[in-house]
N, C-alpha and C positions, 0 to 999 in steps of 0.2 A: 504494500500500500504506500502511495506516495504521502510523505513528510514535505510540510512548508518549511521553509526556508526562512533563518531567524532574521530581521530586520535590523540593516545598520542605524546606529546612530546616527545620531546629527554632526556628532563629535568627528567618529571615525570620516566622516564623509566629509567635510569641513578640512582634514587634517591633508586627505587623499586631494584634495581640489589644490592647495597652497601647494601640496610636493612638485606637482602640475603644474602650476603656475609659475614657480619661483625654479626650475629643469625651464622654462621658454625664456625668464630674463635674461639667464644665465647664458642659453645660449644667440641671444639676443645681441649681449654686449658680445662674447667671442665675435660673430662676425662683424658687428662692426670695427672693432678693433683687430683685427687682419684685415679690414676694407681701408682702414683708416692705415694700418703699415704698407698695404698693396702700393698706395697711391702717394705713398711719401716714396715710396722707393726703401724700404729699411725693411721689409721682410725677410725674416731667413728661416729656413724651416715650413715653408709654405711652397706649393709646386703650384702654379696656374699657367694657360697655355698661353703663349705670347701666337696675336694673329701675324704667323709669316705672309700672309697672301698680301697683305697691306704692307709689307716691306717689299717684296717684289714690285711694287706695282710703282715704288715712288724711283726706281734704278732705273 
């Protein structure tokens, strides 16, 4: 015979929502802050592709 299923708190659900939220600021600022070293030029430890077809195209 099927058993219901005990109900989360308001607590537990509250605590699960902020872990969620506060994992997106987190990686919020990371990207900007490699967008922000991208474009200074002072990255290291970061791979992104340089577009060659716009280097060819200015020879």
């Amino acid at each position: 015979m099927a058993v219901p299923k005990k109900k989360t708190s308001k607590g537990k659900r509250n605590q699960r929502h902020a872990t969620w939220k506060g994992k997106a600021t987190i990686a919020a600022e990371k990207a900007l802050s490699i967008g922000k070293s991208v474009l200074t030029g002072r990255a290291q430890g970061f791979v992104y592709p340089m577009n060659e077809s716009s280097e060819d195209e200015s020879d």
